[in-house]
C-alpha positions as a LaTeX table, in Angstrom:
\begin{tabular}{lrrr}
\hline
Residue & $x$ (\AA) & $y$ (\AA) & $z$ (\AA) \\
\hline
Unk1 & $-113.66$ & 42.44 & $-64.66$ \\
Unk2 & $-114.96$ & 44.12 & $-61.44$ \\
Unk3 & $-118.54$ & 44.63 & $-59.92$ \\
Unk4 & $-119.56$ & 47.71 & $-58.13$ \\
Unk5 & $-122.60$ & 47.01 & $-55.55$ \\
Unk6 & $-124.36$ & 49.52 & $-54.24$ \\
Unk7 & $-126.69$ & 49.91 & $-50.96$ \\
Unk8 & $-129.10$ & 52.48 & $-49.16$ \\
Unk9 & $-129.88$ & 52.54 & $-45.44$ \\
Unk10 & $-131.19$ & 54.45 & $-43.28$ \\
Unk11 & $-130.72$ & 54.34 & $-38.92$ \\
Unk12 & $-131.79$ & 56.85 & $-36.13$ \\
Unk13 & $-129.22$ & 58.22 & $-34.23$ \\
Unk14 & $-129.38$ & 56.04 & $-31.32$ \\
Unk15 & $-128.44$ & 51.87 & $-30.40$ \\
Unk16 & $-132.60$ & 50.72 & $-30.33$ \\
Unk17 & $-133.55$ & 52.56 & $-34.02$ \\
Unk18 & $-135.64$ & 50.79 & $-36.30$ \\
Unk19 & $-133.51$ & 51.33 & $-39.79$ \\
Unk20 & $-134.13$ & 50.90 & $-43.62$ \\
Unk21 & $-132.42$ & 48.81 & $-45.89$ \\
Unk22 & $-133.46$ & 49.05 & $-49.94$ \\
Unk23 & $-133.00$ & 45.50 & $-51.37$ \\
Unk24 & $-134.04$ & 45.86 & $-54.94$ \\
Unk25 & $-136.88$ & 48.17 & $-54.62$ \\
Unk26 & $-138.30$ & 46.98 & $-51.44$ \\
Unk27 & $-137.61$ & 48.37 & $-48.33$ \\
Unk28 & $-136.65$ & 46.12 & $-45.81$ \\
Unk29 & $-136.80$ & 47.24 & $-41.84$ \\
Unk30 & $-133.88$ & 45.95 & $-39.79$ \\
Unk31 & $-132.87$ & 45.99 & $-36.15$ \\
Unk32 & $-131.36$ & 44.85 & $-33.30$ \\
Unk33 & $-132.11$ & 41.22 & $-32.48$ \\
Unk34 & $-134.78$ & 41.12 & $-29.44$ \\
Unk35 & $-132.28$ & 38.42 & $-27.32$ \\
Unk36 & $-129.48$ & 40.91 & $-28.11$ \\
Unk37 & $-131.99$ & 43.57 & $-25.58$ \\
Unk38 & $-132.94$ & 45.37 & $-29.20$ \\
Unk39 & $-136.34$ & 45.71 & $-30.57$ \\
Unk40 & $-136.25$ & 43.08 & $-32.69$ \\
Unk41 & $-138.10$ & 44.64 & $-35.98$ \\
Unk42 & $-137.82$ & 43.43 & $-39.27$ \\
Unk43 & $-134.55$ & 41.68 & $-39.89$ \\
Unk44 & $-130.95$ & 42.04 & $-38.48$ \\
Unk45 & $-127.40$ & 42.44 & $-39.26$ \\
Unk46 & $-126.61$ & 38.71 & $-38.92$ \\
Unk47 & $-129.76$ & 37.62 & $-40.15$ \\
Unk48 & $-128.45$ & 39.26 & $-43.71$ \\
Unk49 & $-125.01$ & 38.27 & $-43.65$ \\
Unk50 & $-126.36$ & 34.65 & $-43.19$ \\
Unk51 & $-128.44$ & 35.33 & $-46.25$ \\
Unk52 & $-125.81$ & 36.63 & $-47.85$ \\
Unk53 & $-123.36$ & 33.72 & $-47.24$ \\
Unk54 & $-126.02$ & 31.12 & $-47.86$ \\
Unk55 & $-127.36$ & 32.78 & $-50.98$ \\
Unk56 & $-123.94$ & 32.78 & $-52.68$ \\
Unk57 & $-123.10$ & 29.59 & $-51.91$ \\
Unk58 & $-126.11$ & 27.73 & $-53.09$ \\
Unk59 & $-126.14$ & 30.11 & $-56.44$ \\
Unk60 & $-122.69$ & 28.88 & $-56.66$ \\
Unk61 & $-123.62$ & 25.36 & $-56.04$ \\
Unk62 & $-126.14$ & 25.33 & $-58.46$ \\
Unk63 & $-123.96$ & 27.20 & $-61.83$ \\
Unk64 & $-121.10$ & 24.76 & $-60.66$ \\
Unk65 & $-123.76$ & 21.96 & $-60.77$ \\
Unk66 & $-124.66$ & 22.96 & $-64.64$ \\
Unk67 & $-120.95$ & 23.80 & $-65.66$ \\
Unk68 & $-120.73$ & 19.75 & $-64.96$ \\
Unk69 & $-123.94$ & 18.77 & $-67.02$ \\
Unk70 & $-124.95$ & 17.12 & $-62.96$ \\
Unk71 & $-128.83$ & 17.13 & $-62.93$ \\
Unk72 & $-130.11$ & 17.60 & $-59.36$ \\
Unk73 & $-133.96$ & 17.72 & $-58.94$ \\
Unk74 & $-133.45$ & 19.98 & $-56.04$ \\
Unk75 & $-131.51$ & 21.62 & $-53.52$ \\
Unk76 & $-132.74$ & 22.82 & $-50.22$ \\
Unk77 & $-130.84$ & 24.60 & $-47.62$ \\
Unk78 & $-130.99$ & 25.22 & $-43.90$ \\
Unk79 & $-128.12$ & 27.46 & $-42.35$ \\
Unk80 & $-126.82$ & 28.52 & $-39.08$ \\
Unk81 & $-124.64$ & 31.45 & $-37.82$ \\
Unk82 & $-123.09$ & 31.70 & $-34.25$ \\
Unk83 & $-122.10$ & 34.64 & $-32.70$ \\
Unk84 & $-120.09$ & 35.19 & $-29.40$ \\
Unk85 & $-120.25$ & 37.99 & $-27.04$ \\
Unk86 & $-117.04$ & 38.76 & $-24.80$ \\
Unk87 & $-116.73$ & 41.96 & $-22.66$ \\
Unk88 & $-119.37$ & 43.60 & $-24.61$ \\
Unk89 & $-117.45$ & 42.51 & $-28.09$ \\
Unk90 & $-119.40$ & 40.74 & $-30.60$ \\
Unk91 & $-118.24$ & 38.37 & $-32.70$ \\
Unk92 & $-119.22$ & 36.06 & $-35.78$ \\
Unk93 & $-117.73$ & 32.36 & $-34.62$ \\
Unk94 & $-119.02$ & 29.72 & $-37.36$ \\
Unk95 & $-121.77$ & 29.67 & $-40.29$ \\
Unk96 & $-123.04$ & 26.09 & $-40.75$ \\
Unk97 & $-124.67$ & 25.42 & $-44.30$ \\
Unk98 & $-126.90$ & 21.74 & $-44.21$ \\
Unk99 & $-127.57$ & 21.54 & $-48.17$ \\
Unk100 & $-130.06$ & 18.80 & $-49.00$ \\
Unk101 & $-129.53$ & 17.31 & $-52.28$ \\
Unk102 & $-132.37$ & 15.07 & $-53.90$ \\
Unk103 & $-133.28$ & 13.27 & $-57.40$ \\
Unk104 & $-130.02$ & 12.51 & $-58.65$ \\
Unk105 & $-128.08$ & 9.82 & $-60.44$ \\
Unk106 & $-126.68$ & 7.61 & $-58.05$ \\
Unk107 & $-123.52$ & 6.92 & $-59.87$ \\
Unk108 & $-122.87$ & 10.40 & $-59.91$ \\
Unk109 & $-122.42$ & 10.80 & $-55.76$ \\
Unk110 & $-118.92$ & 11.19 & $-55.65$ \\
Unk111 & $-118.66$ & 14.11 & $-58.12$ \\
Unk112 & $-121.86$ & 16.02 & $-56.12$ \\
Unk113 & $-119.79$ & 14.97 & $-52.95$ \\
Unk114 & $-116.84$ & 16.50 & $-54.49$ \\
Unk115 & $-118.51$ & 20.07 & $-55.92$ \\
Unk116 & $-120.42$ & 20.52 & $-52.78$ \\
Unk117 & $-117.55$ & 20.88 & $-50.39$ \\
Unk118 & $-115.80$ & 22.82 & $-54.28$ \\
Unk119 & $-118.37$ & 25.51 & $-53.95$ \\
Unk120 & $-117.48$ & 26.98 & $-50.59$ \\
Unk121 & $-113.89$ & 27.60 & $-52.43$ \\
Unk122 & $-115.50$ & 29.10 & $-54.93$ \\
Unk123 & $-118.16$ & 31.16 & $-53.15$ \\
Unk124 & $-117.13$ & 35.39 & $-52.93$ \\
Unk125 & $-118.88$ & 35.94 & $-49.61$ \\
Unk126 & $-117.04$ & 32.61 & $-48.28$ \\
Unk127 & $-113.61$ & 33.99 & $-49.42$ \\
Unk128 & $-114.80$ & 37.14 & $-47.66$ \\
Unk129 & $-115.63$ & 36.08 & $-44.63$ \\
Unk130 & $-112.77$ & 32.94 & $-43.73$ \\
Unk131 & $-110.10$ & 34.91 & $-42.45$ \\
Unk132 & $-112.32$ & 35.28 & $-39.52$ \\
Unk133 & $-115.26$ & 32.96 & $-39.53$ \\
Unk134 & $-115.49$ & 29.17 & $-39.87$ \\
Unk135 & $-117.43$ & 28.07 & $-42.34$ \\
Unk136 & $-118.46$ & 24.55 & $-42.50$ \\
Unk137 & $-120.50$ & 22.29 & $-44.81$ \\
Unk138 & $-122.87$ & 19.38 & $-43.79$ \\
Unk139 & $-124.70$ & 17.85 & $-46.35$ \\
Unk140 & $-127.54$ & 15.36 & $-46.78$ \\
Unk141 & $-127.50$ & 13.07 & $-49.97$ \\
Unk142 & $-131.34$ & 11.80 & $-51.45$ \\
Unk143 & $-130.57$ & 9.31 & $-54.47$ \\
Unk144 & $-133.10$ & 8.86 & $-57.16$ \\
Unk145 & $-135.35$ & 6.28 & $-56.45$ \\
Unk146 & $-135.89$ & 4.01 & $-59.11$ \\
Unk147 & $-139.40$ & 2.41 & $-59.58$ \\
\hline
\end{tabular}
Protein backbone atom coordinates (compact mmCIF):
# COMPACT_ATOMS: atom_id res chain seq x y z
CA UNK A 1 0.00 0.00 0.00
CA UNK A 2 1.35 3.55 -0.64
CA UNK A 3 0.18 7.13 0.48
CA UNK A 4 0.39 10.10 -1.71
CA UNK A 5 0.56 13.54 0.43
CA UNK A 6 0.03 16.50 -1.01
CA UNK A 7 1.00 20.30 -0.06
CA UNK A 8 0.44 24.03 -1.24
CA UNK A 9 2.77 26.95 -0.54
CA UNK A 10 3.27 29.93 -1.51
CA UNK A 11 6.90 32.35 -1.04
CA UNK A 12 7.94 35.79 -2.58
CA UNK A 13 10.77 35.78 -4.60
CA UNK A 14 13.24 36.92 -2.18
CA UNK A 15 15.22 35.32 1.37
CA UNK A 16 12.85 37.74 4.05
CA UNK A 17 9.14 36.72 2.28
CA UNK A 18 6.39 36.00 4.43
CA UNK A 19 4.99 32.55 2.68
CA UNK A 20 1.76 30.36 2.84
CA UNK A 21 1.45 26.98 3.81
CA UNK A 22 -2.33 25.19 3.49
CA UNK A 23 -2.54 22.65 6.38
CA UNK A 24 -5.97 21.20 6.01
CA UNK A 25 -7.90 24.18 5.05
CA UNK A 26 -6.17 26.73 7.08
CA UNK A 27 -3.60 28.75 5.93
CA UNK A 28 -0.71 28.88 7.92
CA UNK A 29 2.03 31.93 7.44
CA UNK A 30 5.63 30.79 7.73
CA UNK A 31 9.04 32.44 7.75
CA UNK A 32 12.34 32.81 8.55
CA UNK A 33 13.09 32.48 12.26
CA UNK A 34 13.75 36.19 13.77
CA UNK A 35 17.38 34.84 15.52
CA UNK A 36 18.11 33.39 12.05
CA UNK A 37 18.03 37.68 10.92
CA UNK A 38 14.38 36.69 9.20
CA UNK A 39 11.15 38.23 10.04
CA UNK A 40 10.03 35.83 12.15
CA UNK A 41 6.11 35.57 11.04
CA UNK A 42 3.97 32.83 11.63
CA UNK A 43 5.85 29.57 11.88
CA UNK A 44 9.12 28.19 10.32
CA UNK A 45 10.69 25.45 8.48
CA UNK A 46 12.07 23.74 11.61
CA UNK A 47 9.33 24.67 13.69
CA UNK A 48 7.17 22.12 11.24
CA UNK A 49 9.54 19.48 10.82
CA UNK A 50 9.64 19.34 14.70
CA UNK A 51 5.90 19.03 14.52
CA UNK A 52 6.12 16.73 12.10
CA UNK A 53 8.60 14.38 13.88
CA UNK A 54 6.89 14.81 17.21
CA UNK A 55 3.40 14.34 15.84
CA UNK A 56 4.25 10.95 14.29
CA UNK A 57 5.89 9.68 16.97
CA UNK A 58 3.41 10.27 19.70
CA UNK A 59 0.45 9.04 17.13
CA UNK A 60 2.66 6.12 16.87
CA UNK A 61 3.12 5.82 20.52
CA UNK A 62 -0.29 5.96 21.24
CA UNK A 63 -1.80 3.04 18.27
CA UNK A 64 1.29 0.95 19.52
CA UNK A 65 0.00 1.63 23.11
CA UNK A 66 -3.67 0.14 22.06
CA UNK A 67 -2.26 -2.70 19.73
CA UNK A 68 -0.92 -3.91 23.42
CA UNK A 69 -4.34 -3.43 25.32
CA UNK A 70 -1.61 -0.77 27.71
CA UNK A 71 -4.02 1.87 29.23
CA UNK A 72 -2.19 5.18 29.73
CA UNK A 73 -4.31 8.09 31.18
CA UNK A 74 -2.16 10.44 29.27
CA UNK A 75 0.70 11.35 27.32
CA UNK A 76 2.24 14.73 27.11
CA UNK A 77 5.12 15.77 25.07
CA UNK A 78 7.76 18.47 25.02
CA UNK A 79 10.36 18.36 22.05
CA UNK A 80 13.50 19.97 20.98
CA UNK A 81 15.34 20.40 17.61
CA UNK A 82 18.99 21.72 17.21
CA UNK A 83 20.30 23.14 14.34
CA UNK A 84 23.98 24.10 13.46
CA UNK A 85 25.21 26.75 11.26
CA UNK A 86 28.80 26.31 9.58
CA UNK A 87 30.09 28.66 6.80
CA UNK A 88 26.68 29.81 6.10
CA UNK A 89 25.42 25.89 5.92
CA UNK A 90 22.58 24.94 7.97
CA UNK A 91 22.10 21.94 9.43
CA UNK A 92 19.53 19.77 11.54
CA UNK A 93 21.96 18.12 14.49
CA UNK A 94 19.50 16.26 17.06
CA UNK A 95 15.56 16.22 17.82
CA UNK A 96 15.00 15.45 21.52
CA UNK A 97 11.38 14.03 22.33
CA UNK A 98 10.67 14.22 26.57
CA UNK A 99 7.26 12.07 26.52
CA UNK A 100 5.52 12.20 29.89
CA UNK A 101 3.61 9.20 30.64
CA UNK A 102 0.96 9.23 33.59
CA UNK A 103 -1.98 6.95 35.16
CA UNK A 104 -0.76 3.67 34.43
CA UNK A 105 -0.46 0.21 35.90
CA UNK A 106 2.61 -0.03 37.67
CA UNK A 107 3.32 -3.58 36.84
CA UNK A 108 3.12 -2.74 33.41
CA UNK A 109 6.49 -0.25 33.38
CA UNK A 110 8.72 -2.40 31.67
CA UNK A 111 6.52 -3.05 28.61
CA UNK A 112 5.71 1.09 28.36
CA UNK A 113 9.60 1.33 28.90
CA UNK A 114 10.03 -1.06 26.16
CA UNK A 115 7.29 0.48 23.38
CA UNK A 116 8.41 3.94 24.10
CA UNK A 117 11.98 3.66 22.95
CA UNK A 118 9.80 0.72 20.01
CA UNK A 119 7.99 3.67 18.60
CA UNK A 120 10.86 5.76 17.32
CA UNK A 121 11.61 2.40 15.14
CA UNK A 122 8.44 2.46 14.08
CA UNK A 123 7.79 6.15 13.46
CA UNK A 124 7.90 7.18 9.23
CA UNK A 125 9.25 10.68 9.82
CA UNK A 126 11.96 9.04 12.31
CA UNK A 127 13.02 6.52 9.56
CA UNK A 128 13.09 9.62 7.37
CA UNK A 129 15.04 11.71 9.03
CA UNK A 130 18.05 9.19 10.90
CA UNK A 131 20.37 8.94 8.22
CA UNK A 132 21.15 12.44 9.11
CA UNK A 133 19.67 13.56 12.37
CA UNK A 134 19.90 12.08 15.87
CA UNK A 135 16.99 11.40 17.33
CA UNK A 136 16.80 10.67 20.92
CA UNK A 137 14.13 9.73 23.50
CA UNK A 138 13.91 10.89 27.20
CA UNK A 139 11.06 9.92 28.99
CA UNK A 140 9.36 10.63 32.33
CA UNK A 141 7.34 7.72 34.01
CA UNK A 142 4.01 8.88 36.48
CA UNK A 143 2.61 5.51 38.08
CA UNK A 144 -0.95 5.33 39.15
CA UNK A 145 -1.39 6.34 42.46
CA UNK A 146 -3.38 4.16 44.41
CA UNK A 147 -5.68 5.62 47.19
Amino acid sequence: MRHTFHQQLSWGSTRNEIGEVIIGQTPIPFSIPQDLQGPGVGTNPDELLLSSAAGCYIMTLGAMFERSSLHIEQITMHSELDISVTNGEFKVEEIRHHPTLSGFDPSKRKMIERIVHKADERCMISNALKASVTITIHPEYIEEVHS
